[in-house]
C-alpha positions in Angstrom: 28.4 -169.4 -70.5 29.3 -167.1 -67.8 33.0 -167.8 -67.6 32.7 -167.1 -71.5 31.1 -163.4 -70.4 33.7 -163.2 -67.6 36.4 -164.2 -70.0 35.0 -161.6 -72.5 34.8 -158.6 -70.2 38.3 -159.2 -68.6 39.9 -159.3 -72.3 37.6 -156.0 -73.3 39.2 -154.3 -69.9 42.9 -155.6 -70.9 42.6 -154.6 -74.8 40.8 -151.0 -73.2 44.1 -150.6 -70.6 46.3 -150.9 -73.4 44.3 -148.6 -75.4 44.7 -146.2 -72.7 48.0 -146.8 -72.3 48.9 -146.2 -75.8 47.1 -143.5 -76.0 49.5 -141.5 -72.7 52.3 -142.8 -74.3 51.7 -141.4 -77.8 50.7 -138.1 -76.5 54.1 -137.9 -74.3 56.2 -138.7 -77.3 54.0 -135.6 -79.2 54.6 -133.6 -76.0 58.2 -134.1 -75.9 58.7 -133.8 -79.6 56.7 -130.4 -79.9 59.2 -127.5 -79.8 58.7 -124.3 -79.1 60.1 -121.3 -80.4 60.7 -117.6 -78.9 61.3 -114.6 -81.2 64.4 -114.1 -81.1 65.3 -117.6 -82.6 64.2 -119.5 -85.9 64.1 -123.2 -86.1 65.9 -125.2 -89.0 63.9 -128.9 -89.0 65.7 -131.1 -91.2 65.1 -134.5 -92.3 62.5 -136.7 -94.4 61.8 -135.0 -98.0 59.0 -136.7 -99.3 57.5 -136.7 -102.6 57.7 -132.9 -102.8 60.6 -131.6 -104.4 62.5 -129.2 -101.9 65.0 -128.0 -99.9 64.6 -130.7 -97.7 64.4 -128.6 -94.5 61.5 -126.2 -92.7 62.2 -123.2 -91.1 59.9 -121.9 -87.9 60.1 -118.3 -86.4 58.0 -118.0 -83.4 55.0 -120.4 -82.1 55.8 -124.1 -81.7 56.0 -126.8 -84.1 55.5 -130.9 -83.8 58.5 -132.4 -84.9 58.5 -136.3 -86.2 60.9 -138.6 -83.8 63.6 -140.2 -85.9 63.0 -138.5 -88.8 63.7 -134.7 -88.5 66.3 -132.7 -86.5 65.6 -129.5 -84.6 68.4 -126.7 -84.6 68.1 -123.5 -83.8 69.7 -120.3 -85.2 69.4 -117.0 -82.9 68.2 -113.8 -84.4 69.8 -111.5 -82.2 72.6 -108.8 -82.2 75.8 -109.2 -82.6 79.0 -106.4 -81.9 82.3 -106.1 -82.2 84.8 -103.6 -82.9 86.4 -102.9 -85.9 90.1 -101.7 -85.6 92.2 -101.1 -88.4 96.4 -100.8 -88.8 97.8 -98.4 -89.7 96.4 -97.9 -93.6 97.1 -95.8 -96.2 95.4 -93.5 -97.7 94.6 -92.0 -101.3 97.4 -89.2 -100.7 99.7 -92.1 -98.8 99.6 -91.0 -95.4 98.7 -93.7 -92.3 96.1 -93.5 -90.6 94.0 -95.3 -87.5 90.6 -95.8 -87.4 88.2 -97.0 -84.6 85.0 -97.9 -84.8 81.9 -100.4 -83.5 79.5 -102.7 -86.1 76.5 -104.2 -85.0 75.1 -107.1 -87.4 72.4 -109.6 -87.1 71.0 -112.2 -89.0 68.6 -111.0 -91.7 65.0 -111.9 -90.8 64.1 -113.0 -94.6 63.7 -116.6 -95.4 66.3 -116.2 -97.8 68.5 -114.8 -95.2 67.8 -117.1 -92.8 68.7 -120.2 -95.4 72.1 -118.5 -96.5 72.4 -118.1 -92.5 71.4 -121.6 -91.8 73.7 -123.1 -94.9 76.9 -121.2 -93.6 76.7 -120.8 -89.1 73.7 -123.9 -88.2 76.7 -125.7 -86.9 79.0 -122.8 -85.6 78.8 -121.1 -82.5 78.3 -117.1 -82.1 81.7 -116.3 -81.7 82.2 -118.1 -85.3 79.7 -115.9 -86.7 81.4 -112.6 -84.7 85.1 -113.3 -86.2 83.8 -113.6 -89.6 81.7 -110.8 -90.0 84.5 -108.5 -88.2 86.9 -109.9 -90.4 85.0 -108.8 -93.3 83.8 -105.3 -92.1 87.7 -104.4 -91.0 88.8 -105.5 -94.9 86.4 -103.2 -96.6 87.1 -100.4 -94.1 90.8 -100.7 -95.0 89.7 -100.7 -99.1 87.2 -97.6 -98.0 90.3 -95.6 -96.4 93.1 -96.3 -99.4 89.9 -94.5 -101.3 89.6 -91.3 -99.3 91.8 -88.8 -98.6 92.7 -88.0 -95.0 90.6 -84.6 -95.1 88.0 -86.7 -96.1 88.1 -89.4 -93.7 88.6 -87.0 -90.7 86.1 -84.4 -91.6 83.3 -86.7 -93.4 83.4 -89.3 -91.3 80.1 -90.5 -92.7 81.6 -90.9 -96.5 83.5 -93.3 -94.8 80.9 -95.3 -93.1 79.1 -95.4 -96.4 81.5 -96.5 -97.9 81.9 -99.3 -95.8 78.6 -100.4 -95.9 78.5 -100.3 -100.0 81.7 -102.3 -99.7 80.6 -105.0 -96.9 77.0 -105.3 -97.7 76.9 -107.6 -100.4 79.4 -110.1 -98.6 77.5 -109.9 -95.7 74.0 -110.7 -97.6 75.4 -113.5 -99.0 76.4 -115.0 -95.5 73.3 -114.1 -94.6 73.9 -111.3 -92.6 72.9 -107.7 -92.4 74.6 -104.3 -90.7 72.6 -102.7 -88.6 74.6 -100.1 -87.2 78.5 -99.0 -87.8 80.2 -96.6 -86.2 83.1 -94.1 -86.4 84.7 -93.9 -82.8 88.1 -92.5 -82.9 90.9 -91.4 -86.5 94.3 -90.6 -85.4 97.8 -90.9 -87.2 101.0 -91.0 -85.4 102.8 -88.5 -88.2 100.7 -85.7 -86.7 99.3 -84.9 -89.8 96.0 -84.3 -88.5 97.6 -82.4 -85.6 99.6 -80.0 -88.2 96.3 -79.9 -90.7 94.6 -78.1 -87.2 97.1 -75.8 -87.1 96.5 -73.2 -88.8 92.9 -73.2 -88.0 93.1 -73.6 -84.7 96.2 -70.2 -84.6 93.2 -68.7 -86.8 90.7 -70.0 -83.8 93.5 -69.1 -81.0 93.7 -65.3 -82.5 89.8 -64.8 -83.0 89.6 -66.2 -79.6 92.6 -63.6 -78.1 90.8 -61.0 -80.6 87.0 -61.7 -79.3 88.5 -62.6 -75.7 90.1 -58.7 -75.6 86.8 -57.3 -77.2 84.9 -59.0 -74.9 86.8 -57.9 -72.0 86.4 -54.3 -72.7 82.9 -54.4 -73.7 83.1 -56.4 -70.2 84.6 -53.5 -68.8 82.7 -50.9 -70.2 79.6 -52.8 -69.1 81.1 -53.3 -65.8 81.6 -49.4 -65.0 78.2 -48.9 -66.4 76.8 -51.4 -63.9 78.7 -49.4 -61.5 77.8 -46.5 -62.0 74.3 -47.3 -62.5 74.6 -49.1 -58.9 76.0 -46.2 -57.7 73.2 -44.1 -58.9 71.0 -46.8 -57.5 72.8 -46.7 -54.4 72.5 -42.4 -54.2 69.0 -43.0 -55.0 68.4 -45.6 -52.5 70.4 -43.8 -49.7 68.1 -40.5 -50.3 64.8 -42.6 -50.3 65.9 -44.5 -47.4 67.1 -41.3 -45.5 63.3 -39.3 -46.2 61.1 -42.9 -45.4 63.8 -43.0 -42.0 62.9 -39.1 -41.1 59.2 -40.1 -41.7 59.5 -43.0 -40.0 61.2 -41.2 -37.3 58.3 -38.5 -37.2 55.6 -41.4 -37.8 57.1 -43.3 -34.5 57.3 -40.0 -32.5 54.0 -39.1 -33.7 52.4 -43.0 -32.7 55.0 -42.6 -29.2 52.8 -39.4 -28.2 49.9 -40.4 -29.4 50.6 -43.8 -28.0 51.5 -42.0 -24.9 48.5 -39.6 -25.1 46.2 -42.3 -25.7 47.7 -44.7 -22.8 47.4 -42.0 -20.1 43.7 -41.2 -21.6 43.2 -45.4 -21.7 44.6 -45.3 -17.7 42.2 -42.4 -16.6 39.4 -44.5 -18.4 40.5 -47.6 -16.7 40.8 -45.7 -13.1 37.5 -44.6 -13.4 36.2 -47.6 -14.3 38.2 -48.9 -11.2 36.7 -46.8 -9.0 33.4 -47.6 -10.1 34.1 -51.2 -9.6 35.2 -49.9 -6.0 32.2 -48.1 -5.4 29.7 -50.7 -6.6 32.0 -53.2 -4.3 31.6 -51.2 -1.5 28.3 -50.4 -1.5 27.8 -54.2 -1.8 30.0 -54.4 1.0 27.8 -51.9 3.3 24.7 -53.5 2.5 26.0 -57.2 2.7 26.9 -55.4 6.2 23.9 -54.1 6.6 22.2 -57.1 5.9 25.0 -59.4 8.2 23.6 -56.8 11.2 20.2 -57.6 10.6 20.8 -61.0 10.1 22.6 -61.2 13.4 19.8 -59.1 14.9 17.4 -61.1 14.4 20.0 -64.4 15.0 20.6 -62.5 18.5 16.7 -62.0 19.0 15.8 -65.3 18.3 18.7 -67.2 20.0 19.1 -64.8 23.1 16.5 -62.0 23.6 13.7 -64.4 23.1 14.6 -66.9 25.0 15.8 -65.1 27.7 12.1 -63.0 27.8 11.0 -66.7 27.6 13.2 -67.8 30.9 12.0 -64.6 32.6 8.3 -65.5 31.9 9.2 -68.9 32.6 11.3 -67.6 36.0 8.5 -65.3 36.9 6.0 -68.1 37.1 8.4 -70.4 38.3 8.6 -67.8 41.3 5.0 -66.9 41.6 4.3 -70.3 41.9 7.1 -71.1 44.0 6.0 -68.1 46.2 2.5 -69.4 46.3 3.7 -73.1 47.2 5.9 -71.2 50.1 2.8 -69.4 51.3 0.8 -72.5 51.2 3.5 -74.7 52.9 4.4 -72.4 55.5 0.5 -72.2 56.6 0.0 -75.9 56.3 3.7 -76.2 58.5 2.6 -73.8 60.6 -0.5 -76.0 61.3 1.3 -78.9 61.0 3.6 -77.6 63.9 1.0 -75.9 65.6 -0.6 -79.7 65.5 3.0 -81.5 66.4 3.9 -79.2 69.4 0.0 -79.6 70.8 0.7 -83.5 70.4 4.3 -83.8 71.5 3.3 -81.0 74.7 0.6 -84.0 75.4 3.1 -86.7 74.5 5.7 -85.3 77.0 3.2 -84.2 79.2 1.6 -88.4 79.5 5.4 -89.3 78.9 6.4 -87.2 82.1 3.9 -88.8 84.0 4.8 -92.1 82.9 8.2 -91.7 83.7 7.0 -90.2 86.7 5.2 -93.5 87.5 8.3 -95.5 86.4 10.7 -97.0 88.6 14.2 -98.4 88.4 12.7 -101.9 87.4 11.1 -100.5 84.5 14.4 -98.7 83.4 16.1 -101.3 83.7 13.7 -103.8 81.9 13.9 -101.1 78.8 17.5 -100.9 78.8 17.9 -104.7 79.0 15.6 -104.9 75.6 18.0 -102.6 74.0 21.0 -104.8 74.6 20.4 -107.4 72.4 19.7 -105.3 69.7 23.3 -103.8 70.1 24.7 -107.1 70.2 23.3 -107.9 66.8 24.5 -104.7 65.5 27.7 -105.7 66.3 27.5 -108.6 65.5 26.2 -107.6 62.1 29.4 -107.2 60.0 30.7 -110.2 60.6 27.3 -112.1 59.8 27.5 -111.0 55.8 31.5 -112.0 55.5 32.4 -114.5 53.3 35.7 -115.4 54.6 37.6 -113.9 57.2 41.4 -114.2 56.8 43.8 -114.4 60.1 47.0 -112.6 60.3 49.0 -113.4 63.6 48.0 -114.5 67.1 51.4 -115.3 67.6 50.1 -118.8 68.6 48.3 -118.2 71.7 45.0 -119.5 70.3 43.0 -120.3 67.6 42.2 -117.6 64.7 38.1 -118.9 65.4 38.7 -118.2 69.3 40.1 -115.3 68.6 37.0 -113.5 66.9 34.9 -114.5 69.3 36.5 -113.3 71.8 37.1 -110.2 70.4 32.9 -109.9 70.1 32.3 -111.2 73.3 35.2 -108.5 74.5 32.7 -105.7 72.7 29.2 -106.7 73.9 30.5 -106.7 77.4 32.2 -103.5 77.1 28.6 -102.2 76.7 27.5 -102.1 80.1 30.4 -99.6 81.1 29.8 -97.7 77.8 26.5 -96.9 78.8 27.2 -96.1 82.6 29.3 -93.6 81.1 27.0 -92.0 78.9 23.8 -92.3 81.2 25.5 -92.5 84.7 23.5 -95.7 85.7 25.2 -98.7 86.6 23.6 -101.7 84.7 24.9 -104.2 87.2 23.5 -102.3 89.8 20.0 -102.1 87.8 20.3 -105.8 87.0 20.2 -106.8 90.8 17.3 -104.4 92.0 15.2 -106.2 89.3 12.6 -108.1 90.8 13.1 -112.0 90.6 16.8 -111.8 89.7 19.2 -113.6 91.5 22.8 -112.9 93.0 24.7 -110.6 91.0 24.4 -112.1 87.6 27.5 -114.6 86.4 29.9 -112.5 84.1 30.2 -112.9 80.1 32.7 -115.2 79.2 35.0 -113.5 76.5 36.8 -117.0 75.6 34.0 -117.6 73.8 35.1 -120.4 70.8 31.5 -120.3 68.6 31.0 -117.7 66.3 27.3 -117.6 65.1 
């Protein structure tokens, strides 16, 4: 049952596919086998007649029609212009004399249904050019037909008689190829006997001597209007010399006239100006004195703040300074006064106990005092060499050791001492030295080869 559905459905999808396919393929054939048509063109379908009695073609101008594959045939026919010249020989005319004519025809074919079947029966198959040669061909034998009718007057002076006589002539053979003029021309008539050329003649010796005549007339009335002009210019000119020579003097007295006054009025202008000037000047001035004035008081004042008062302030300042200072004299030199009063009372009693002391002094004591002092010069001369860092020996040219050397040199000062104060006091230390009490011998001497530095 179900591979009976399947079954079913797959043949509905195969039958509907070709359906479709059907279908697209029918509508490309109508799409390629509808024609359209422009309008400038009819179409001539030919083909399958039918039942109805007819032609057995369909004509179609403009739009778009279907047309059945294998059954009709499309041509087209165009509906548009066509020109060409029309030249004819030489050709006789009425009065036997040759002539040329040139001229242009434009012809189409005829837009009627009638038209366009007598068209259709007689050019479907031939080209435009076919359809040209025969309608020119035409055209240029009735022209030649419409001249031997004419006279050469005729022909050159009513050139439309001969167009419409053309047209009467060509028109029916033209209708019956289906054809129609739509425009015919006369360009150019000329004959090589000069028959035209000797038929202007006289006319144109007629035109030649109204021309000389009208020509010489025109020249004097030329002339006369020329000397007219002139002397109307020249009166122009008199009268324009004598207006120009019065609005010149006026203008002359109108520019002397605006000079003075011009003059007049600049020299009153420059007073005005000066005295405005001096004005200015004045008010400047006066601005001037009192920003002077006011620069003096300014630096008055400046000077009275930044000298006089200060200085009155130093002066105060001085004054006090000096009464003060005069006071602090006054008071020092009574408390000096005392003070020295005091200080010679206590160095008369100092000298006076010192006198006796000295007085009760003997050499031992002297000598006990002086030998106190000598150590404290040997420190002080020993001083210096206590705070060195580093001493640095030049020299010694080998004799000893740079150590031995500085002590030596010390030991050298301290007992140069003893002579240095014999000669300032007069006493002999040596001598002092023995006299003291519980000394012994002379004393051994300082040795000066001291090697220690301390």
């Amino acid at each position: 049952m179900v591979v009976a559905l399947a079954g079913g459905f797959v043949a509905l999808i195969i039958a509907g596919g070709v359906l479709l396919a059907l279908a697209l393929i029918a509508f490309a054939v109508w799409a390629h086998q509808y024609t359209n048509v422009g309008p400038n063109e009819v179409l001539i379908i030919s083909g399958r007649r039918g039942r109805r009695k007819g032609p057995g073609y369909r004509i179609v101008r403009g739009g778009g029609t279907y047309v059945r594959p294998f059954r009709e045939k499309v041509q087209r026919l165009s509906l548009e212009l066509m020109q060409f010249d029309v030249r004819s020989a030489e050709t006789y005319t009425m009065h036997g004399v040759p002539v040329q004519v040139d001229g242009v025809c434009m012809v189409k074919i005829s837009s009627s249904d009638e038209g366009i079947a007598r068209a259709s029966e007689q050019f479907l198959s031939r080209g435009r050019e076919d359809i040209v040669r025969t309608a020119m061909q035409a055209v240029e034998g009735h022209m030649r037909a419409a001249i031997g009718a004419l006279s050469i007057e005729d022909i050159y002076r009513e050139r439309q008689r001969l167009v419409a006589a053309v047209r009467t002539l060509a028109g029916p053979d033209l209708e019956r190829m289906g054809l129609e003029t739509v425009s015919l021309t006369i360009r150019n008539v000329a004959d090589k006997q000069g028959y035209l050329e000797a038929l202007g003649r006289p006319r144109t010796a007629q035109v030649k001597r109204d021309a000389i005549r009208g020509e010489a007339e025109a020249e004097r009335e030329a002339k006369a209007a020329r000397y007219a002009a002139d002397l109307a210019i020249e009166d122009s000119r008199r009268a324009y010399e004598t207006e120009r020579a019065r609005y010149k003097a006026e203008g002359l007295r109108a520019s002397a006239e605006a000079d003075l006054s011009y003059e007049l009025q600049r020299a009153i202008t420059r007073q005005q100006v000066r005295a405005e000037e001096l004005k200015v000047e004045i008010v400047e001035r006066q601005k001037a004195i009192e920003l002077m004035q006011a620069e003096v008081e300014r630096r008055k004042r400046e000077l009275e703040a930044e000298v006089i008062e200060p200085a009155l302030a130093r002066a105060r300042e001085i004054t006090a300074v000096a009464d003060a200072h005069r006071e602090e004299a006054a008071a020092m030199g009574a408390g000096e006064a005392d003070a020295l009063r005091l200080k010679g009372l206590a160095e008369a009693e100092a000298m006076a106990a010192k006198a006796r002391s000295w007085g009760d002094y003997n050499e031992a004591a002297i000598t006990d005092r002086v030998l106190e002092v000598l150590p404290a010069l040997a420190s002080a001369v020993s001083a210096p060499l206590a705070q060195t860092d580093k001493i640095v020996m030049i020299g010694g040219n080998g004799s000893s050791p740079g150590a031995s050397r500085i002590t030596k040199d010390v030991t050298q000062i301290v007992a140069e001492l003893p002579e240095v104060l014999e000669a300032l006091t007069g006493l002999n230390l040596e001598e002092l030295a023995k006299r003291v009490p519980g000394v012994k011998g002379s004393g051994d001497a300082v040795d000066g080869d001291a090697e220690e530095v301390r």
